[in-house]
Backbone as a chain_set.jsonl record, in Angstrom:
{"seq": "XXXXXXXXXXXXXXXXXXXXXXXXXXXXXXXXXXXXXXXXXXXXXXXXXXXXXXXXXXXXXXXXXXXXXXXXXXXXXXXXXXXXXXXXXXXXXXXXXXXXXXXXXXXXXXXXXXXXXXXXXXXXXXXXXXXXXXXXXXXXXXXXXXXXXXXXXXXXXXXXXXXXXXXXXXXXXXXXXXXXXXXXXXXXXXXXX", "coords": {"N": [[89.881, 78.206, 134.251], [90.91, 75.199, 133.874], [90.946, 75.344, 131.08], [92.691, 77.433, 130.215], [94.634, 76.54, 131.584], [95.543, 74.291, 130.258], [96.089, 75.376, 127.403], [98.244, 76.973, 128.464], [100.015, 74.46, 128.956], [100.185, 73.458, 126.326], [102.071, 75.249, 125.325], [104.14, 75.124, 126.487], [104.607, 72.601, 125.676], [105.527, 72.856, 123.232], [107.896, 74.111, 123.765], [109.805, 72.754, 125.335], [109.113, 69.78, 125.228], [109.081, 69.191, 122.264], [111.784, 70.091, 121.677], [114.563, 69.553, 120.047], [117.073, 70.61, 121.452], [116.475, 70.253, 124.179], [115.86, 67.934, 124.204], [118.172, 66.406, 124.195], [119.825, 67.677, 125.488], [118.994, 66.795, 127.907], [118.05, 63.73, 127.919], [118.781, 60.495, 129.09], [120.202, 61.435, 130.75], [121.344, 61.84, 134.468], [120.364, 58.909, 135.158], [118.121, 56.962, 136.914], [117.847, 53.914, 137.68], [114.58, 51.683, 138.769], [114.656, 50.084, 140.916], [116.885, 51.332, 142.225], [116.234, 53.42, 142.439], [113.517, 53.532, 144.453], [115.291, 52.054, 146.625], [116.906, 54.078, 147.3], [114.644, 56.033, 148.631], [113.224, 57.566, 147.004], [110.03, 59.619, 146.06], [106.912, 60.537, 144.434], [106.894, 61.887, 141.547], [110.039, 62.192, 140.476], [110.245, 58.856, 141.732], [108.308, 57.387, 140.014], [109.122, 58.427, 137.467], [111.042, 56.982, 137.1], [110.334, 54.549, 136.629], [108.546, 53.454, 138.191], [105.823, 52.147, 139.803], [103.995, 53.975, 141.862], [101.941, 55.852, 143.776], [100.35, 57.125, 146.03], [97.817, 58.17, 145.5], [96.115, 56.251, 144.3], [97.429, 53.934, 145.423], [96.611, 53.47, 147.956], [93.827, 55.491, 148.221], [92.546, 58.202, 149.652], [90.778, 60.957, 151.141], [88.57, 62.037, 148.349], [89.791, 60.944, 146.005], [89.5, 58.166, 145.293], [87.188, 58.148, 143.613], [88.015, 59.503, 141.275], [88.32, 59.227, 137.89], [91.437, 58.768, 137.045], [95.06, 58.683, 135.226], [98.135, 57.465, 136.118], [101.028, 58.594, 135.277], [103.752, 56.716, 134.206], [107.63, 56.633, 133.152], [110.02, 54.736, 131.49], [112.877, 55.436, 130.93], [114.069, 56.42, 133.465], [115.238, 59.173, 133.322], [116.26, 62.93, 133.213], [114.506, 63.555, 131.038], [112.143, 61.618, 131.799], [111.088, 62.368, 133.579], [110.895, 64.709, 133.715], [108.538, 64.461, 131.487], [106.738, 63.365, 132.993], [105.63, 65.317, 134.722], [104.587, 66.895, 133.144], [102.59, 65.164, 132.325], [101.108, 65.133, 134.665], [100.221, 67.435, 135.185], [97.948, 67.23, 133.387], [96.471, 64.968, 134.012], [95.573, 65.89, 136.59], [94.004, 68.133, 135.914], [92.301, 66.975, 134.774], [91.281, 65.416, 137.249], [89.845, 67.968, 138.243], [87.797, 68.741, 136.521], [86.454, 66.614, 136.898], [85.77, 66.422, 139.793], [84.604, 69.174, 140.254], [81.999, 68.833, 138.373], [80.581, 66.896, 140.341], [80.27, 68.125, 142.2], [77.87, 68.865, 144.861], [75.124, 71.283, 144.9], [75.212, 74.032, 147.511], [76.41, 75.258, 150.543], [80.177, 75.809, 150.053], [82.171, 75.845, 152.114], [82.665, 74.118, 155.405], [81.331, 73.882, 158.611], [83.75, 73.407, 161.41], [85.026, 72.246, 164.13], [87.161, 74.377, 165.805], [89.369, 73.763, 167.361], [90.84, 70.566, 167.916], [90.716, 67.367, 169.891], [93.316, 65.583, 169.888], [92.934, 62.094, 169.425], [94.379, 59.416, 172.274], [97.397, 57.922, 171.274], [99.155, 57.02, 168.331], [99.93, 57.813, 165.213], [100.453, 57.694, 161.547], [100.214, 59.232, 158.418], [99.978, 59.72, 155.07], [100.273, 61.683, 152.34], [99.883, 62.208, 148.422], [101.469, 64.47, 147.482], [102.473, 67.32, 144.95], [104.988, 67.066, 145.051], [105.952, 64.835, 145.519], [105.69, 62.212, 147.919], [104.186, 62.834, 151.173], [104.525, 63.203, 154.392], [102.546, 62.97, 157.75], [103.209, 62.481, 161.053], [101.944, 62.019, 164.148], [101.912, 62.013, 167.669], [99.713, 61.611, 170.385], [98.839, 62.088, 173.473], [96.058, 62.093, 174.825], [95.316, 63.389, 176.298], [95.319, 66.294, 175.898], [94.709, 69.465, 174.013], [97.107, 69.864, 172.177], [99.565, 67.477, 170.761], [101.733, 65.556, 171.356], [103.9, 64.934, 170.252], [104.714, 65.751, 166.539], [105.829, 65.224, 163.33], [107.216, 66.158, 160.325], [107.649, 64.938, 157.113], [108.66, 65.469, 154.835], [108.589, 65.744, 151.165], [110.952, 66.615, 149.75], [113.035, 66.478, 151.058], [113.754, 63.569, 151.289], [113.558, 62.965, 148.712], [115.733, 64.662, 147.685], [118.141, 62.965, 148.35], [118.757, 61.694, 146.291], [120.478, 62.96, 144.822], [123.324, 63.196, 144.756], [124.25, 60.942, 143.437], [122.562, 61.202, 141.243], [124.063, 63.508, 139.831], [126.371, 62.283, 139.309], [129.185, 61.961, 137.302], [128.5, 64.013, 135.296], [128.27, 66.743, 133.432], [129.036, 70.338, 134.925], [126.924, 71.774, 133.884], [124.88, 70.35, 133.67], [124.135, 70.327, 135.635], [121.683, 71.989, 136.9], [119.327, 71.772, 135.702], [119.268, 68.589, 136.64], [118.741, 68.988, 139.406], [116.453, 70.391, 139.25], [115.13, 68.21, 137.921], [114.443, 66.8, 140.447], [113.09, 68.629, 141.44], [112.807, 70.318, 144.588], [111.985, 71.62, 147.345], [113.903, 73.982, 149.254], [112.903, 75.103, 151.664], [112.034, 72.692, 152.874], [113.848, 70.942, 153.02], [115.593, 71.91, 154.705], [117.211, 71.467, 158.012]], "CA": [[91.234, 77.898, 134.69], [91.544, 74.603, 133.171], [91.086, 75.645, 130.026], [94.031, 78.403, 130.176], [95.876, 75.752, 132.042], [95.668, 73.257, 129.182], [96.812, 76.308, 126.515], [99.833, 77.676, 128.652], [100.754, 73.376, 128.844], [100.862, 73.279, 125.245], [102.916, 76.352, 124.776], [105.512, 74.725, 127.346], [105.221, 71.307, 125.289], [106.343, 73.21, 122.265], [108.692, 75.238, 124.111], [110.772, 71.687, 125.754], [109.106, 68.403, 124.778], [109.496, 68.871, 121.257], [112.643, 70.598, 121.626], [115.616, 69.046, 119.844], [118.054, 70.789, 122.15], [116.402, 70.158, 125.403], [115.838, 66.32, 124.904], [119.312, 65.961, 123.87], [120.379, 67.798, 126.735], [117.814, 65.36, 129.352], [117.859, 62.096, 127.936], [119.992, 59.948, 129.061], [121.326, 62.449, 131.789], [120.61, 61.706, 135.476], [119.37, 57.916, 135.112], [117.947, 56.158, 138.146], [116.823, 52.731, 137.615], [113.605, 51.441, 139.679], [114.931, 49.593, 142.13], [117.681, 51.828, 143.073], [115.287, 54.409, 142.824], [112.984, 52.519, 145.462], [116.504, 52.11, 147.617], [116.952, 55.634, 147.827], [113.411, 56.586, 149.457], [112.798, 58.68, 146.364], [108.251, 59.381, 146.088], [106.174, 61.311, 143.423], [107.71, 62.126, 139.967], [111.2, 61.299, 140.653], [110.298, 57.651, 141.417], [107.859, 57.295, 138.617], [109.579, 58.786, 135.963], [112.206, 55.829, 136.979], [109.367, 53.23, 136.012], [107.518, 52.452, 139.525], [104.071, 52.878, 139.945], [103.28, 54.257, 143.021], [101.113, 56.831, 143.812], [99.101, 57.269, 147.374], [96.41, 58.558, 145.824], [95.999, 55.242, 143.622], [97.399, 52.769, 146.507], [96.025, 54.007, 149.387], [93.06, 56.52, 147.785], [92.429, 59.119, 150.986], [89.947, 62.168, 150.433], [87.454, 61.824, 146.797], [90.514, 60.175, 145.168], [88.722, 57.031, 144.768], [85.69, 58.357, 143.227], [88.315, 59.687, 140.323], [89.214, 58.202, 137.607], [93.294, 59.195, 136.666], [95.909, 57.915, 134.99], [99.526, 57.271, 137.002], [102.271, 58.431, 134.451], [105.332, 56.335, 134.646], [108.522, 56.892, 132.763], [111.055, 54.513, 131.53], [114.252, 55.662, 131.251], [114.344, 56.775, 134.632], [116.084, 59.869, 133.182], [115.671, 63.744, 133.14], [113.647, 63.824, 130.366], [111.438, 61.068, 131.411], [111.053, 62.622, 134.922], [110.23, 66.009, 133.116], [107.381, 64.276, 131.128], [105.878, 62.727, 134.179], [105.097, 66.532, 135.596], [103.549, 67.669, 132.152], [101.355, 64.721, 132.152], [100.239, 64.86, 135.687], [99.493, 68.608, 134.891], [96.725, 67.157, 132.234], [95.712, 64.592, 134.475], [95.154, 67.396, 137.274], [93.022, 69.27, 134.845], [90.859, 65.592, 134.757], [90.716, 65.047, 137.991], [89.465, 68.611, 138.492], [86.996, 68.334, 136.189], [85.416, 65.507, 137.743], [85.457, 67.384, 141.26], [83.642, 70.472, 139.562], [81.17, 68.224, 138.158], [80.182, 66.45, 141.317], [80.322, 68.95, 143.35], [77.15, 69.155, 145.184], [74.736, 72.154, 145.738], [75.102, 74.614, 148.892], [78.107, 75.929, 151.019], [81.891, 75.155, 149.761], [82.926, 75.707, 153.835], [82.036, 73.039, 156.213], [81.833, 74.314, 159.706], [84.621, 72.625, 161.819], [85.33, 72.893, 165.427], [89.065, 75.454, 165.56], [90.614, 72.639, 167.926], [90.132, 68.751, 167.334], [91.681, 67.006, 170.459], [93.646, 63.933, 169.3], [92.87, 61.069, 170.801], [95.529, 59.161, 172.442], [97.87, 56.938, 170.199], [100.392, 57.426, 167.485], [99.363, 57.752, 163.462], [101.244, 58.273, 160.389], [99.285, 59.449, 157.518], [101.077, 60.346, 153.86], [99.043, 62.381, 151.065], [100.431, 62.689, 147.307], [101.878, 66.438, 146.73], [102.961, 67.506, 143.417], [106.563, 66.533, 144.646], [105.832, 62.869, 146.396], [105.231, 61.676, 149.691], [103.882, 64.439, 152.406], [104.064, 62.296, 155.294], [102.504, 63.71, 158.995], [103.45, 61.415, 162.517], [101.615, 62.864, 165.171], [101.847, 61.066, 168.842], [99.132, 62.047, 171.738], [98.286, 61.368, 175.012], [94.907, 62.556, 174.42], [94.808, 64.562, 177.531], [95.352, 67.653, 175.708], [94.604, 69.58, 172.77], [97.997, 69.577, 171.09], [99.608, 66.155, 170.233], [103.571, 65.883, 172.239], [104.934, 65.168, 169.315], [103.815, 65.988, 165.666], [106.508, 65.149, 162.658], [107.199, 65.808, 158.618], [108.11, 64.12, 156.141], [108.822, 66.72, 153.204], [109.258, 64.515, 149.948], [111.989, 67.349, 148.892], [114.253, 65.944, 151.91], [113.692, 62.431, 150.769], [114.273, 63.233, 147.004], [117.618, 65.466, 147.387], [119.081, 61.951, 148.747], [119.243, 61.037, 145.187], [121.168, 64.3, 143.8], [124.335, 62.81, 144.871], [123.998, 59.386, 142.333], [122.061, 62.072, 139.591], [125.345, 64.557, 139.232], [127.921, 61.858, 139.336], [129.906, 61.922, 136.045], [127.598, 64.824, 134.747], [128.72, 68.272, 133.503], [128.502, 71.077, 136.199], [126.386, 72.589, 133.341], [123.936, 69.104, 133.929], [122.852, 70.253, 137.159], [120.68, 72.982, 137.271], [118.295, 70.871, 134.959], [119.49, 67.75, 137.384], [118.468, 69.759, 139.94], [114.892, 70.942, 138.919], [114.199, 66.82, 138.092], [114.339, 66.245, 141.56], [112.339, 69.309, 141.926], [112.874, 70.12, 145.587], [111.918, 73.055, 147.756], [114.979, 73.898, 149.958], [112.348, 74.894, 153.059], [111.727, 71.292, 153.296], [115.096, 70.489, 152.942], [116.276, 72.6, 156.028], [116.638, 70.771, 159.308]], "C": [[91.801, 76.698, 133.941], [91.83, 74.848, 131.724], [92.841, 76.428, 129.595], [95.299, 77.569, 130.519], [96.224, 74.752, 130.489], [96.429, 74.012, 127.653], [98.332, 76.278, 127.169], [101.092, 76.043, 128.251], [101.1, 72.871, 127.574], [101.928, 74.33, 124.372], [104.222, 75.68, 125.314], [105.979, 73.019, 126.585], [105.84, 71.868, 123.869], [107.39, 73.804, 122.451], [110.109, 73.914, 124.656], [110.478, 70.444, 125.245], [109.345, 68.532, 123.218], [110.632, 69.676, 120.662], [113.511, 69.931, 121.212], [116.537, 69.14, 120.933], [117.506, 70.462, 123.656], [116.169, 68.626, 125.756], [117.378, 65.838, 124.744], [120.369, 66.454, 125.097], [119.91, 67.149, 128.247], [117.949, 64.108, 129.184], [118.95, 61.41, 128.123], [120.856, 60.39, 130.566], [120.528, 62.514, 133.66], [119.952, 60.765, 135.759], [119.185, 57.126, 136.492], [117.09, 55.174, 137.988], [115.459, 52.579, 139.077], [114.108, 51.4, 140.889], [116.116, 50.523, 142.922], [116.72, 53.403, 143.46], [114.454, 54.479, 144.552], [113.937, 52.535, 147.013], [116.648, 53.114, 148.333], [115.988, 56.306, 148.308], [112.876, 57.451, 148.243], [110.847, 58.271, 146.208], [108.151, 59.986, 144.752], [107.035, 60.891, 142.022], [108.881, 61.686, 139.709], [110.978, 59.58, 140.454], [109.389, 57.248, 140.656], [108.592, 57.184, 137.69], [111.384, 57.658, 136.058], [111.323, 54.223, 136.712], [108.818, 52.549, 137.491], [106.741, 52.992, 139.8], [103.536, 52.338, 141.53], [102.998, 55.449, 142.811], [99.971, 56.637, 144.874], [98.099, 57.41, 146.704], [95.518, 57.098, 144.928], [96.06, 53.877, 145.081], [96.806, 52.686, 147.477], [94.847, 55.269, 149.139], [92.706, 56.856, 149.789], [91.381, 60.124, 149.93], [88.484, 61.503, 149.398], [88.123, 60.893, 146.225], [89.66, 58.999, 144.598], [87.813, 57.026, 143.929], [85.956, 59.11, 141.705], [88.686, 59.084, 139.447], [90.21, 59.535, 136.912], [94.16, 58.473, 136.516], [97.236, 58.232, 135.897], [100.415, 57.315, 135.875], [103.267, 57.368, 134.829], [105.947, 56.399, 133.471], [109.167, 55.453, 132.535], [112.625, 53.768, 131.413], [114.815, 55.995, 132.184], [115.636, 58.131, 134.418], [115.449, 61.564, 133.798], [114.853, 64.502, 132.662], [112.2, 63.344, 130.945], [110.771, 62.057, 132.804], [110.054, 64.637, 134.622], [108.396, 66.126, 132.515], [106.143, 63.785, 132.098], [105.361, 63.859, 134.883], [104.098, 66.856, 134.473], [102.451, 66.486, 132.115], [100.742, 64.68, 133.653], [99.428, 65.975, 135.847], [97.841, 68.34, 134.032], [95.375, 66.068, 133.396], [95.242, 65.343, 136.232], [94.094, 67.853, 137.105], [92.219, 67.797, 135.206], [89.939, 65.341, 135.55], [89.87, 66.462, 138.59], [88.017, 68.829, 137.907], [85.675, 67.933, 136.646], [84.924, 65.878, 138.953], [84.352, 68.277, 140.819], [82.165, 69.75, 139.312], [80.392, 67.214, 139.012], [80.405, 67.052, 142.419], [78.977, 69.582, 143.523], [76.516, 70.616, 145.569], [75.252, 72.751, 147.297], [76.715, 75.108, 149.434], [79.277, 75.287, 150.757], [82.473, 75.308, 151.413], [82.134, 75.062, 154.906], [82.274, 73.656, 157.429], [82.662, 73.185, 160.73], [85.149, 73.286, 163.009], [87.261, 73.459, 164.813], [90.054, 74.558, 166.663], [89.933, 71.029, 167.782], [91.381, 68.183, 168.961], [91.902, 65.299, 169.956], [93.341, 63.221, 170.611], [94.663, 60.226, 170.877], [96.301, 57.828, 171.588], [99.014, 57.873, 169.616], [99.56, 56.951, 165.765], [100.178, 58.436, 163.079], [100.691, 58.451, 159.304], [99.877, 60.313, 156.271], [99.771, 60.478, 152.617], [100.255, 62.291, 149.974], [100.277, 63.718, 146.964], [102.416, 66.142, 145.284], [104.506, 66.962, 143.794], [106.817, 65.393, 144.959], [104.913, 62.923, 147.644], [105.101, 62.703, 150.809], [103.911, 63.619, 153.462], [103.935, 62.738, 157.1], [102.971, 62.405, 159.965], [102.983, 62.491, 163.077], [101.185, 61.395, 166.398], [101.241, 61.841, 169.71], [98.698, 61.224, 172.983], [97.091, 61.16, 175.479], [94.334, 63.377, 175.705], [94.975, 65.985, 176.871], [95.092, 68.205, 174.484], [95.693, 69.676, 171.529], [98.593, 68.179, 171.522], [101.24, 67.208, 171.404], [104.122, 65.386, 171.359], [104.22, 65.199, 167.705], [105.422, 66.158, 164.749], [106.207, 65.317, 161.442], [107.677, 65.582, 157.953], [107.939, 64.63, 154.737], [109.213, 65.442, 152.262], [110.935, 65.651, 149.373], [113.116, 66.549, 149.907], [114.646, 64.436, 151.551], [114.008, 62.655, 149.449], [115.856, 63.295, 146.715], [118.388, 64.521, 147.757], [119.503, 61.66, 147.352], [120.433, 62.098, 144.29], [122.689, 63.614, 143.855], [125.114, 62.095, 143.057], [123.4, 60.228, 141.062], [123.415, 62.729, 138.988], [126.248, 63.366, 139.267], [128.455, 61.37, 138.121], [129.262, 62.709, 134.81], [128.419, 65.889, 134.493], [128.171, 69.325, 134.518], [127.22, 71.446, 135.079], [124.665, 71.906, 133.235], [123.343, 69.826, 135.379], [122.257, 70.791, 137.433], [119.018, 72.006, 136.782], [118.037, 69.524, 135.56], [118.672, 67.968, 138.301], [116.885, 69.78, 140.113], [114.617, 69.346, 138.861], [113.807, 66.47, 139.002], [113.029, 67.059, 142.372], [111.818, 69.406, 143.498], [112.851, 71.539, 145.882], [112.754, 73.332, 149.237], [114.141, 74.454, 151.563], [112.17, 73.452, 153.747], [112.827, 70.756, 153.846], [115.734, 70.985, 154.441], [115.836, 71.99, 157.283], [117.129, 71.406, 159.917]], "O": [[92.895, 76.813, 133.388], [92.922, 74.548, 131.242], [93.77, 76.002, 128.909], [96.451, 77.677, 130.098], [97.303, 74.775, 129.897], [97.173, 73.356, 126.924], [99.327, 75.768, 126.654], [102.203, 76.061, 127.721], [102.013, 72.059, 127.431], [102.391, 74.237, 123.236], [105.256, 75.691, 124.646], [107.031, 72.397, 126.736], [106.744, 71.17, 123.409], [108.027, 74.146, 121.454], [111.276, 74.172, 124.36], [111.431, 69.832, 124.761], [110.076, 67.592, 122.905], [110.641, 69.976, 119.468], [113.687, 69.14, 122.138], [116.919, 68.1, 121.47], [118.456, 70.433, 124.438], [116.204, 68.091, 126.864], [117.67, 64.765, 125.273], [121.362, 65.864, 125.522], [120.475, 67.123, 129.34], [117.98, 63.33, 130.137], [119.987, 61.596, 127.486], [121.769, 59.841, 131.183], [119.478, 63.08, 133.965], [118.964, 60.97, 136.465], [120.182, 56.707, 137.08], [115.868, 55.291, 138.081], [115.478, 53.251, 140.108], [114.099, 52.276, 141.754], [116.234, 50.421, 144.143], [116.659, 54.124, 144.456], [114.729, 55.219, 145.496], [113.53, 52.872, 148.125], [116.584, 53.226, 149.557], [116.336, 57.465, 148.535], [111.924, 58.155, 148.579], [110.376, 57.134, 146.227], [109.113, 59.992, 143.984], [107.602, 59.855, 141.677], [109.018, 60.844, 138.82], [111.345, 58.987, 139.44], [109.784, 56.105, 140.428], [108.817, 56.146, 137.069], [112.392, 57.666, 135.351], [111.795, 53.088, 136.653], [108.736, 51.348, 137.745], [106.709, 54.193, 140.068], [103.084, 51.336, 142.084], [103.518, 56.155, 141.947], [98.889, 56.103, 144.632], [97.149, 56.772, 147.158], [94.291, 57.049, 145.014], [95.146, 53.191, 145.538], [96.439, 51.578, 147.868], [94.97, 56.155, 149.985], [92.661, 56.093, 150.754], [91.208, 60.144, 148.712], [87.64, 60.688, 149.769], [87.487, 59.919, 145.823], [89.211, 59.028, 143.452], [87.507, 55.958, 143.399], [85.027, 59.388, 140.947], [89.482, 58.197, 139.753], [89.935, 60.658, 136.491], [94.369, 57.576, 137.333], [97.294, 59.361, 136.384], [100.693, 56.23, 135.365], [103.51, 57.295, 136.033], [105.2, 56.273, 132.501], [108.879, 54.731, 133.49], [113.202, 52.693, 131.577], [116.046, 56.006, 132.143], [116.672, 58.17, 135.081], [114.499, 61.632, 134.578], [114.399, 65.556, 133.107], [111.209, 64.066, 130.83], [109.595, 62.351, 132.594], [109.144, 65.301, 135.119], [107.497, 66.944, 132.714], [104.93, 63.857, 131.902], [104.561, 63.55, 135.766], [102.917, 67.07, 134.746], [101.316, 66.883, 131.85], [99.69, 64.043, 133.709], [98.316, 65.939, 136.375], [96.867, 69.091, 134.089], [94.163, 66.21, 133.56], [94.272, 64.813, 136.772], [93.24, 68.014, 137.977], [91.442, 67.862, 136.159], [88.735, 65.132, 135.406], [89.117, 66.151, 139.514], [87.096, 69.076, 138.685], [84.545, 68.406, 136.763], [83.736, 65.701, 139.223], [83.189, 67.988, 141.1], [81.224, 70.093, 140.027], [79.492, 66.628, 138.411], [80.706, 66.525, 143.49], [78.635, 70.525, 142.809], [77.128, 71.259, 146.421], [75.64, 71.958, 148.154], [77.777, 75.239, 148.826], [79.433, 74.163, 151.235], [83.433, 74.578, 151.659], [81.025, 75.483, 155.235], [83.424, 74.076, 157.551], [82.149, 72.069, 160.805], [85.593, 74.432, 163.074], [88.075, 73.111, 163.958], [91.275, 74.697, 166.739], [88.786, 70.626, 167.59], [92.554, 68.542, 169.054], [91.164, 64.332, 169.763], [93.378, 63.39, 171.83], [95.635, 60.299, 170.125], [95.645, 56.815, 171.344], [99.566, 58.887, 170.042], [98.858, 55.991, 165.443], [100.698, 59.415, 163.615], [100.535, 57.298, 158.903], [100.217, 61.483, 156.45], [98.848, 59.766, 152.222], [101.422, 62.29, 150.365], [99.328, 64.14, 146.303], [102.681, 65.087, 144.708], [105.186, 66.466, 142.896], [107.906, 64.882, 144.7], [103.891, 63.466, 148.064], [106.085, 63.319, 151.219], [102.81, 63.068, 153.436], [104.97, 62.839, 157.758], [103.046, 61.309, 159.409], [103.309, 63.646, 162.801], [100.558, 60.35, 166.221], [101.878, 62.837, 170.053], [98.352, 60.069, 173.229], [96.842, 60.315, 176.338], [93.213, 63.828, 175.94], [94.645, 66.895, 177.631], [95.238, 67.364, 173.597], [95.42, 69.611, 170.331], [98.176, 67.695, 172.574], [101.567, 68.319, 171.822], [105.311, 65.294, 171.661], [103.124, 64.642, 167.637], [106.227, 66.981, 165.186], [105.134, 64.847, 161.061], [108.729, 66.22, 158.009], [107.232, 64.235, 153.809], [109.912, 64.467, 152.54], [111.812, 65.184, 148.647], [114.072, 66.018, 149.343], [115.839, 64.135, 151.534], [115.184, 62.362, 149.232], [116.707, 62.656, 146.095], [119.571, 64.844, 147.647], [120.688, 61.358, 147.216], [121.04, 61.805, 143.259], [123.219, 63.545, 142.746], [125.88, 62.455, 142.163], [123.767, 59.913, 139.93], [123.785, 62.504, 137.836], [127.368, 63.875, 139.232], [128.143, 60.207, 137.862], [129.36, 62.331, 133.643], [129.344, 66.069, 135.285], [127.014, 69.241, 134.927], [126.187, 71.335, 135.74], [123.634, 72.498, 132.915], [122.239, 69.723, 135.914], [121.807, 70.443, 138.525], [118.007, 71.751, 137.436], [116.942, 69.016, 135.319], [117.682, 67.236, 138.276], [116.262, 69.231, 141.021], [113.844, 68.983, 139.747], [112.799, 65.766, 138.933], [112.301, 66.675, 143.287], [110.777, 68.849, 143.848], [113.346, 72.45, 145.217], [112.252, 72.909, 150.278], [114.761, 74.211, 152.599], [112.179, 73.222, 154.956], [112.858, 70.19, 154.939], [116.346, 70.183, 155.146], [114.676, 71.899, 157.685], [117.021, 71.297, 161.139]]}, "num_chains": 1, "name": "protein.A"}
């Protein structure tokens, strides 16, 4: 898989990154400095590829993370190019950190047996993983008398992102925003409240 993955990613870097017409149509187009970046709640790729290095699985390692080593792209021009390059290299470092998994991945069963209900205990926790599009972030509040939680919240990074689309299209060609659009890379289930 990685292998194939690492081919198809250099077919796609000849196909846009060393595209005349597609950096000339990205760079420059859609710029969001850091800090306003930051302002706007934007996570993942978006606020990277505007030059701020965050990354849960770096600040806050959860899971193996820790036990990988991976580089943290950042960008910047805080544009649509740079925001573009920040996906193709996290694709490589992907492939790295997979790697490394594969290769320390102990003898015996890949499925851990795990009770089919977990009752929370009582309290309130907020707990945010790094998805391919940012910030995943769960809230779950229990009483711990029961096996589901009374309240259980999410925190889609696409809903947090699309805040910035506004400030990306403004003084852009309509013909800017599909490509605008995709930088923000947002999946409109998330988006729906």
């Amino acid at each position: 898989f990685c292998k194939i993955l690492e081919t198809k990613l250099g077919e796609y870097e000849d196909l846009l990154t060393h595209n005349r017409i597609w950096r000339e149509r990205t760079r420059g187009v859609g710029v969001i400095g850091g800090d306003d970046a930051v302002a706007l709640g934007l996570s993942g790729p978006p606020l990277r590829g505007s030059g701020v290095m965050r990354d849960i699985r770096k600040d806050q390692p959860y899971a193996a993370y820790a036990d990988f080593a991976f580089d943290v792209p950042i960008g910047t021009a805080g544009d649509t190019y740079d925001r573009y390059l920040i996906r193709i290299e996290e694709f490589y470092q992907s492939i790295r950190i997979i790697r490394q998994a594969l290769a320390g991945l102990p003898e015996g069963p890949i499925v851990g047996k795990v009770p089919r209900l977990i009752k929370p205990p009582a309290g309130e926790t907020y707990h945010a993983i790094e998805s391919p599009k940012g910030e995943l972030g769960y809230f779950i509040a229990s009483d711990g008398k029961s096996n589901m939680p009374y309240r259980f919240r999410v925190r889609p990074p696409s809903f947090c992102n699309l805040q910035a689309l506004p400030r990306l299209i403004k003084g852009h060609l309509v013909s800017d925003v599909v490509a605008l659009i995709g930088s923000i890379d947002i999946v409109l289930g998330e988006v729906d409240r």
